[in-house]
C-alpha positions as CSV (number, residue, x, y, z in Angstrom):
1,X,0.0,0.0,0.0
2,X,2.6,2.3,1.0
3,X,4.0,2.2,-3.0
4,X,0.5,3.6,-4.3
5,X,0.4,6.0,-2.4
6,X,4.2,7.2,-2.2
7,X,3.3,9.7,-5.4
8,X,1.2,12.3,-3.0
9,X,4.5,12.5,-0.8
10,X,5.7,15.9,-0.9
11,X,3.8,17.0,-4.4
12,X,1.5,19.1,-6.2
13,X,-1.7,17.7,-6.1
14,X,-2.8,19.5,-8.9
15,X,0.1,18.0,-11.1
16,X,-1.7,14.8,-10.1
17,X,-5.3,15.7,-10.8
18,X,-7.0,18.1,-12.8
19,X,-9.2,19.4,-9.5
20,X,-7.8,18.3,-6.2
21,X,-10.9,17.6,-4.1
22,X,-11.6,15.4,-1.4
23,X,-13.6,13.3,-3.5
24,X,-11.1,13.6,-6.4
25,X,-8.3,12.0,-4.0
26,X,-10.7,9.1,-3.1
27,X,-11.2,8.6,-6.6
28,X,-7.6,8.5,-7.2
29,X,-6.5,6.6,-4.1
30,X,-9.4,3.9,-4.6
31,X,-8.1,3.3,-7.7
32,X,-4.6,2.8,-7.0
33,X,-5.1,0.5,-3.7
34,X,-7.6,-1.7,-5.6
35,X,-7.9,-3.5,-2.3
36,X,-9.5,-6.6,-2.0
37,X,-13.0,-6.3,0.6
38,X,-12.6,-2.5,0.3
39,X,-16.1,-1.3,1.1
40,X,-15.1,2.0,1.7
41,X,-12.6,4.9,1.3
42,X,-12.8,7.9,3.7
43,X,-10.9,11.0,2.7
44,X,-10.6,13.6,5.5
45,X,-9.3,17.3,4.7
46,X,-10.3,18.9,7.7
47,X,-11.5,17.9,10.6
48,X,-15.0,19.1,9.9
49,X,-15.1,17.8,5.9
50,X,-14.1,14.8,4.0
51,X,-15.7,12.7,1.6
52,X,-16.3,9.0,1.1
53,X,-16.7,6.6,-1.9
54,X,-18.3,3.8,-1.9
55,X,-17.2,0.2,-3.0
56,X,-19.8,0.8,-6.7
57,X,-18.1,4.2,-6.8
58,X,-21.0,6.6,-5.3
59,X,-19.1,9.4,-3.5
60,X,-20.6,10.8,-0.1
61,X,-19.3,14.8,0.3
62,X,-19.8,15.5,4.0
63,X,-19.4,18.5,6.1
64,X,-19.5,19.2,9.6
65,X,-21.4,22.6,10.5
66,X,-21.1,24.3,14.1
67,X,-24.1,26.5,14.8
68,X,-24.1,29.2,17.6
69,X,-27.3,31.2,18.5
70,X,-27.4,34.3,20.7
71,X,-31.2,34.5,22.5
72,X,-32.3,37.9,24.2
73,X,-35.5,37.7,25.4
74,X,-37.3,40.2,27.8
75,X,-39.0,38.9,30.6
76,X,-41.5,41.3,32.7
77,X,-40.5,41.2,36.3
78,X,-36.9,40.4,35.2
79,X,-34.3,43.2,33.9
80,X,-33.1,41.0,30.7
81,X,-32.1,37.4,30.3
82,X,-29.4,36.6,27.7
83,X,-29.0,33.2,26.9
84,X,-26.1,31.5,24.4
85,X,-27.2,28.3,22.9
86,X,-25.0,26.3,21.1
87,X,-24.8,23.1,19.3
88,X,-22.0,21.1,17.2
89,X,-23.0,18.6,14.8
């Protein structure tokens, strides 16, 4: 495995590929490892995207999103409540 992949080691991806993508280096490294039982092929960028092909060649793009929400709501009997709210998916 290490041979295959010993081309991305220190290069230009885009001398490699004509648009280097996370789903464009699963492509390219599916290809090349042509392992035997290989269900899947993750491709991580980033921590929060990546993308993932498939074993019939159906690439997954996925993305992780981090919302934050500021709430400021007036209460009657209270001065003002401020409230952060926030979720990571």
């Amino acid at each position: 495995m290490t041979e295959q992949v010993a081309a991305l080691n220190y290069c230009d991806l885009n001398e490699i590929m004509p648009l280097p993508n996370d789903a464009a280096l699963a492509m390219w490294l599916r290809e090349r490892l042509a392992l035997p039982g290989l269900v899947q092929l993750g491709v991580d960028s980033t921590a929060d995207q990546g993308a993932v092909v498939s074993e019939r060649g159906e690439i997954e793009l996925w993305r992780r999103w981090r919302f934050e929400a500021r709430i400021v709501a007036e209460c009657s009997g209270w001065a003002s409540m401020r409230t952060n709210a926030r979720s990571w998916f």
